[in-house]
C-alpha positions in Angstrom: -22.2 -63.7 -41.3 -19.6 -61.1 -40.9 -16.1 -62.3 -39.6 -14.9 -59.9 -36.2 -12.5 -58.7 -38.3 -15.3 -57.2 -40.2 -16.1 -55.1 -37.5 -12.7 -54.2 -36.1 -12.3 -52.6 -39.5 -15.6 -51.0 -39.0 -14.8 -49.5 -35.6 -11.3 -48.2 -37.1 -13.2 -46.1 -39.6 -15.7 -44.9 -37.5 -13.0 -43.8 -34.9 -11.1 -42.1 -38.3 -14.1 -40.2 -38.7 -14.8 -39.2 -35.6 -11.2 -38.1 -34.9 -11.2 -36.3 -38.7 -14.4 -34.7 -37.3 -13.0 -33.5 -34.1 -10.2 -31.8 -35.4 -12.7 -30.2 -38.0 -13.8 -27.8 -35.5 -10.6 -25.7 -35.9 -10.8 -25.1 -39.8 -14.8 -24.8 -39.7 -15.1 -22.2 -42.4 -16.8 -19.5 -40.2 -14.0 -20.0 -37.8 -11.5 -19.5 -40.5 -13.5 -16.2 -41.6 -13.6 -15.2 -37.9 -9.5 -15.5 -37.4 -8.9 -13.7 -40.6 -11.3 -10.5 -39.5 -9.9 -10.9 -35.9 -6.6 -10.3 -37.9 -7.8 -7.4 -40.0 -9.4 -6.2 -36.8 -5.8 -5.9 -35.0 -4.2 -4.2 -37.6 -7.0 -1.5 -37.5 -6.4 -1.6 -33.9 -3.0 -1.2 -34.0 -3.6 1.5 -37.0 -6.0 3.7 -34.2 -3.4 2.9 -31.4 -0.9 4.8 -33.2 -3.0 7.7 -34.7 -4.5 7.9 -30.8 -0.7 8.4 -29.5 -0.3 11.2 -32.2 -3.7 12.9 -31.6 -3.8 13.0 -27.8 -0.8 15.1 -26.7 -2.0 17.7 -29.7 -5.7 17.1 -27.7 -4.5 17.9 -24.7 -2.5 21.2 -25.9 -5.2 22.3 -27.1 -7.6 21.9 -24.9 -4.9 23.6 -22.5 -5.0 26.3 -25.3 -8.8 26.8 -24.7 -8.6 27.2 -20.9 -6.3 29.6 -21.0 -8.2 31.9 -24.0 -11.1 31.3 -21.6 -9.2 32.4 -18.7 -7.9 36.0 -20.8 -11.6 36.4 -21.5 -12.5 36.5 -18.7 -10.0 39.1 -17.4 -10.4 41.3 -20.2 -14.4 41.3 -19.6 -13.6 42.4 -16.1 -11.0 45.3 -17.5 -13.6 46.2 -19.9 -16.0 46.6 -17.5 -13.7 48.6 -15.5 -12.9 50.6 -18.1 -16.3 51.4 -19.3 -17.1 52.6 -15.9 -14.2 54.3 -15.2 -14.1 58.3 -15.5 -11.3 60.6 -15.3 -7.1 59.9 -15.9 -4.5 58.7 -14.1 -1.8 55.9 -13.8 -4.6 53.2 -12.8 -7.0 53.8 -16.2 -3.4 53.5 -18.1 -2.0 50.4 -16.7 -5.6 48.7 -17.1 -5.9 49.9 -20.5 -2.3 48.5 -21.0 -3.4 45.0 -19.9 -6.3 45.1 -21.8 -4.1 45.3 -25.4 -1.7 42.4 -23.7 -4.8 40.3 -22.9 -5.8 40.7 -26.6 -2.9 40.4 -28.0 -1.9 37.2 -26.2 -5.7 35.9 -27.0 -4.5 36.7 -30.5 -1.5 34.4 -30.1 -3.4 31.7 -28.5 -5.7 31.5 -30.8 -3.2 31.4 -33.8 -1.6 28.7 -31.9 -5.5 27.1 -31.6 -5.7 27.2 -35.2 -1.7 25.8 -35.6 -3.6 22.6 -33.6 -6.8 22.4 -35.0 -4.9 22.1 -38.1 -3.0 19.5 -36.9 -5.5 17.3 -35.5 -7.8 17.5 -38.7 -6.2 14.8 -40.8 -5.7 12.8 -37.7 -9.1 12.7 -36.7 -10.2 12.2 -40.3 -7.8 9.0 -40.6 -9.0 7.9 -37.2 -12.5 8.2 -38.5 -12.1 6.7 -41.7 -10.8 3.6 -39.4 -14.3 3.5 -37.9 -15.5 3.3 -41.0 -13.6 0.7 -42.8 -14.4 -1.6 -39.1 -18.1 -0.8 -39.2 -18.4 -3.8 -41.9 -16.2 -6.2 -39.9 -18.1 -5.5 -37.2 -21.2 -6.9 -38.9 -19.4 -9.0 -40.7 -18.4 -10.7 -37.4 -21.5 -11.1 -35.9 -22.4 -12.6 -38.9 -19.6 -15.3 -38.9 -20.3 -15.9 -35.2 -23.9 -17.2 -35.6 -22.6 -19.1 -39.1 -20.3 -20.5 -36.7 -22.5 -21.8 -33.8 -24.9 -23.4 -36.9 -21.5 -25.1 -38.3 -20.6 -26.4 -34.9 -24.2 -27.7 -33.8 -24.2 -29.6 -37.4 -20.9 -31.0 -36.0 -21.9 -32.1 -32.6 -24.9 -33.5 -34.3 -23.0 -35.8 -37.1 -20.3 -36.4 -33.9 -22.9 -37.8 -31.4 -24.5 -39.9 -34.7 -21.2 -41.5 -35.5 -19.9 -42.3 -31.5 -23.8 -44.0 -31.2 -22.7 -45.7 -33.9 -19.3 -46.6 -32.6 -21.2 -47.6 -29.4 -23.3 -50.1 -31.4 -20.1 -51.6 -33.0 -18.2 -52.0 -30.5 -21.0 -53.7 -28.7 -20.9 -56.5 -31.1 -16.8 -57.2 -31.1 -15.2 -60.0 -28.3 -14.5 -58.2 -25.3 -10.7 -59.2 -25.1 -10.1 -57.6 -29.2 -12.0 -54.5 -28.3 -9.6 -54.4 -25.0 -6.6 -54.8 -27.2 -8.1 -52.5 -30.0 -8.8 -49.9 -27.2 -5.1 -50.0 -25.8 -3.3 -50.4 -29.1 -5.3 -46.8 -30.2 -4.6 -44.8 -27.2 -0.9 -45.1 -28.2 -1.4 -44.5 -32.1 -3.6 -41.5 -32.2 -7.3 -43.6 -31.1 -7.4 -46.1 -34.0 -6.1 -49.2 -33.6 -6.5 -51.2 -36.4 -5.7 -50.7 -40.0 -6.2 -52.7 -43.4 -3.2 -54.3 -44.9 -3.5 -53.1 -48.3 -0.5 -54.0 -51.7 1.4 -54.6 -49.0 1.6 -51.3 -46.6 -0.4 -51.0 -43.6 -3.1 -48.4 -43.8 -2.6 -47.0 -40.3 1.1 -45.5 -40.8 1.1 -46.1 -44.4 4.9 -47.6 -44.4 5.7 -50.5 -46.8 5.6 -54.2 -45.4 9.0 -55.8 -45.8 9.1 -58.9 -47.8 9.5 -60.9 -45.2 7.3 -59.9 -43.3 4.9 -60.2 -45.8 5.4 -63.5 -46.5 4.9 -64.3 -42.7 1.7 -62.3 -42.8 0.5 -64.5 -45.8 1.0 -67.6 -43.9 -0.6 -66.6 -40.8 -4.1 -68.3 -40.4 -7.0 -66.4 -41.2 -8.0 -66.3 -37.2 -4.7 -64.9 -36.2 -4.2 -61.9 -34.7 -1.3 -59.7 -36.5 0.1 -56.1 -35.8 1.8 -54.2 -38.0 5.6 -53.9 -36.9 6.0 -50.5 -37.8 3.0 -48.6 -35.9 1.7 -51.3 -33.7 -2.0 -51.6 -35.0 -3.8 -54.5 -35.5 -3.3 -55.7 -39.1 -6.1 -56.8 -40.4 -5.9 -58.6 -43.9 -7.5 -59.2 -46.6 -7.8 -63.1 -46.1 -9.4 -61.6 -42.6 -12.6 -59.8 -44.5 -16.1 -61.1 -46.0 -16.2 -59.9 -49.6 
């Protein structure tokens, strides 16, 4: 027959697992994966953010650029068709014919100043795309990682729910008034609170018994409660377990 002691111990390690289990979920390795992406993710962000700043006032120009070669077009068709129907001489024929070299001129100019643009925006937009490219891959790469991770953390809740129906069915067989003290002593210490005595250090805060207390420990009958004077857990030792 097992002494309660026995089970105390048995309690402590399942509530060290547990609590080793819950703080798992933080370093599951999808999740790792996922916050090392998420990194490489914001740097490609912050990459575009920039290039985007550089490109869109040079957009805009140009597409102000555009407008206006549309808009001289469009007044030059309307000379030209004047022009074309036009007979005779006279101040009106030269003044239209005049604005119809200054319309292509200027076009000229604009569109030079088109091409200064276009130029300019070229290796922007191929960086910007070559962005895209290089996320594509995270991209499926993340999805990836984010099912991985839902199958890591259902394998987790599964072996989580096994070991606190286990801790159920151990603490179901420990006196009442120990589990009490057990209970209180853990929710001070981090949720475990008993440890082994073990060459003379307690296994909860791993600090070194002093001699003397020690000794008193070794005298203490078997059936006695101790606590470890440093961290407050129930010392259980090895006089205390079967086997």
């Amino acid at each position: 027959m097992s002494s309660p002691f026995d089970e105390l111990i048995a309690l402590a390690d399942l509530d060290i697992e547990i609590l080793t289990l819950e703080r798992s979920r933080a370093s599951l390795p999808a999740r790792v994966a996922l916050e090392a992406l998420a990194e490489t993710l914001g740097e490609l962000e912050r990459a575009a953010e920039l290039l985007d700043a550089e490109r869109l006032p040079l957009a805009r120009s140009l597409i102000e650029l555009e407008e206006d070669v549309a808009h001289l077009a469009t007044r030059k068709a309307q000379i030209d068709e004047r022009l074309s129907t036009a007979t005779g001489a006279g101040r009106d024929l030269e003044a239209m014919d005049a604005e119809a070299r200054h319309l292509a001129e200027r076009t000229r100019q604009l569109e030079d100043a088109e091409l200064e643009l276009m130029e300019a925006l070229e290796p922007i937009e191929v960086r910007l795309a070559a962005l895209g490219d290089e996320r594509q891959p995270i991209d499926v790469e993340s999805e990836r990682l984010v099912a991985e991770l839902a199958d890591e953390e259902r394998a987790l809740d599964e072996k989580l729910a096994s070991r606190r129906h286990d801790r159920s069915s151990v603490s179901a067989t420990i006196d009442g008034a120990l589990l009490a003290r057990y209970e209180k002593l853990g929710a001070g210490v981090g949720g475990v609170g008993a440890a082994r005595m073990l060459h003379g250090r307690c296994g909860g805060c791993h600090l070194e018994l002093s001699a003397g207390e020690l000794d008193r420990l070794n005298h203490l009958p078997a059936d006695q409660i101790a606590t470890c004077d440093q961290c407050d857990r129930i010392l259980v030792r090895p006089v205390q377990l079967d086997g």
